[in-house]
N, C-alpha and C positions, 0 to 999 in steps of 0.2 A: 489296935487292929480289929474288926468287925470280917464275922464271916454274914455274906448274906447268901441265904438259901432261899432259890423260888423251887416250890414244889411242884410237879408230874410224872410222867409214868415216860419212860425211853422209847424209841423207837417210832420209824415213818408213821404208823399207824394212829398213834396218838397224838401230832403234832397239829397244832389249833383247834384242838379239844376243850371244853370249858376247863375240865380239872388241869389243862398244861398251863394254863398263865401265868403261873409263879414261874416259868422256864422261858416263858415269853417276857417277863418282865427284866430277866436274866438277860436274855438277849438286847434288850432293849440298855440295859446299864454298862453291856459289857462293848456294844456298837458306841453309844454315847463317851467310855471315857476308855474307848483303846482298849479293853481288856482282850487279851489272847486269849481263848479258852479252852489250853491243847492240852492241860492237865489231865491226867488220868489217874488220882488217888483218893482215897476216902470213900471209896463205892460213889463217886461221884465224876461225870467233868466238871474241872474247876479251869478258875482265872486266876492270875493275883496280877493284885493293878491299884490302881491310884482312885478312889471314888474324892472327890471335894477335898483334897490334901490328906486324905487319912487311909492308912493301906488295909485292904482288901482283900477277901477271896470269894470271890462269885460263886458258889455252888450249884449245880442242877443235877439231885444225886440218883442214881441208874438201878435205885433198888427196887423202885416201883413205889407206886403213893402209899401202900400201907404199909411199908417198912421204912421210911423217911426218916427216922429216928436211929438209922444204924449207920449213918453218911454221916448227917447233920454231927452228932454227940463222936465219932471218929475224927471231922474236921475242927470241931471244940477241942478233943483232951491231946493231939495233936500240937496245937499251936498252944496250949494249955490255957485257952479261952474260956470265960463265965459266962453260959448262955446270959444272964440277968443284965450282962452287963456291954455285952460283944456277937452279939447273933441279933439279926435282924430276920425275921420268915415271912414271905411274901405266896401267897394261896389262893385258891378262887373259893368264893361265900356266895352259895344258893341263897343264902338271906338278904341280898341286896341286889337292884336292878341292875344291867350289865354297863356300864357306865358308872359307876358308883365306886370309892374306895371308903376305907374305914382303916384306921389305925389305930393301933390300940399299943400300951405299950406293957401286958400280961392279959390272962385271962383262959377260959377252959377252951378245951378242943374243941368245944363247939359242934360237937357230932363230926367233924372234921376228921378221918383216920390216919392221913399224913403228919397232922396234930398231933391228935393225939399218939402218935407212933415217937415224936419227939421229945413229947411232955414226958414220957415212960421211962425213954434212953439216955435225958439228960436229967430226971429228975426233977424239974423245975418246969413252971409254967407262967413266969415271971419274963419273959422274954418277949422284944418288941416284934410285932408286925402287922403286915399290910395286906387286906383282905380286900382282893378284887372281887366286886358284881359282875356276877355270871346268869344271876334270876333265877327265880323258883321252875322247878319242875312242872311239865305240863299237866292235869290233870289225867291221872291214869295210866303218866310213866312210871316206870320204873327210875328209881333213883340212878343206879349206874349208868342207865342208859341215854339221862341224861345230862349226867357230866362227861360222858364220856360221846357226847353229840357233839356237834360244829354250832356255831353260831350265824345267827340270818344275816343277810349282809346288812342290811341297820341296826343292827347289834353288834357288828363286826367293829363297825367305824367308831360306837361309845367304847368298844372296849378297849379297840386303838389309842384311843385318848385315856381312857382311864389307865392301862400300861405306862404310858409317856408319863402321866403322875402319878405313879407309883415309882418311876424311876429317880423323879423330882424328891418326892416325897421321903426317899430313903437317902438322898444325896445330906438332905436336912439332916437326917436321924442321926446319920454317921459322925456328927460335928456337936451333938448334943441338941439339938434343935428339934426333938421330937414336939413340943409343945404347935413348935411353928408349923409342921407339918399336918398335925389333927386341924388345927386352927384353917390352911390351907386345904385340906383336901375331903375332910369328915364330910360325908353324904349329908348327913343332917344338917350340919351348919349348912352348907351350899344352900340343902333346902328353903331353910327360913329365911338364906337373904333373897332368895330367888323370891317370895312369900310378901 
């Protein structure tokens, strides 16, 4: 069983915010394979559902982005799940253009505090996921302000698409197929063969 966590912040107000598209990307997995997501446990809504023959629980947890780590590591010791082995985290990365995903399967928070809020709570930083491009900050914004912006509508439509594979992207993961998923969806690679 795999829990996958996309991370954002609750509520009408932050819906299609850059930092919601791990909750977008939730939606997107939980539309594509039937997930119900009428759960109300773990400081989280959750699903439990069927991702590519392997059971599931969708997370998108209600503590807000910089407590993420009290949901996520609750719906781990819960089903007595090993982040390392059974969590997938799905986020949005000002370090790539909005259109862009990157997979990784460990590595640091990355300045990330939904991240790093989970690295803290489970202990481990060895766990896969999928970092949707949202793009860098405008010169002379404030950081918050803009991830917690809306996207132009030709940004909308790459990150439309980059959600859709990211959903693809974790169907692999969950079957052991992370290799195939970097290979598929890593910004870079695309780069070079675009190149």
């Amino acid at each position: 069983m795999f829990v996958i966590a996309g991370l954002g912040n609750p509520g009408k107000k932050y819906e299609g915010t850059r930092h919601n598209v791990g909750f977008d990307v939730i939606d997107a997995l939980a539309e594509k394979y039937n997930v119900n997501m009428n759960l109300k446990k773990h400081k989280a809504i959750c699903g439990m559902g069927i991702i590519e023959g392997v059971k599931a629980l969708l997370v998108k947890p209600q503590t807000f982005m910089n407590l993420s780590g009290e949901s996520v590591a609750a719906a781990l010791d819960f089903y007595k799940l090993n982040a390392a082995e059974d969590l997938i985290v799905l986020f949005d990365d000002i370090s790539l253009p909005p259109g862009d995903i990157r997979i990784r399967e460990k590595g640091s928070a990355g300045g990330h505090n939904g991240v790093k809020s989970i690295i803290a709570k489970t202990g481990r930083s060895d766990f896969a996921r999928i970092k949707i491009g949202v793009g860098e900050r405008s010169e002379g914004w404030d950081l918050a302000d803009h991830v917690l912006g809306r996207f132009s509508e030709r940004e909308r439509k790459d990150v439309d698409a980059a959600i859709n594979n990211a959903a693809l992207a974790a169907g692999y993961m969950v079957n052991g197929e992370t290799n195939r998923a970097m290979n598929a969806f890593n910004a870079k690679k695309r780069k070079q063969e675009q190149t």
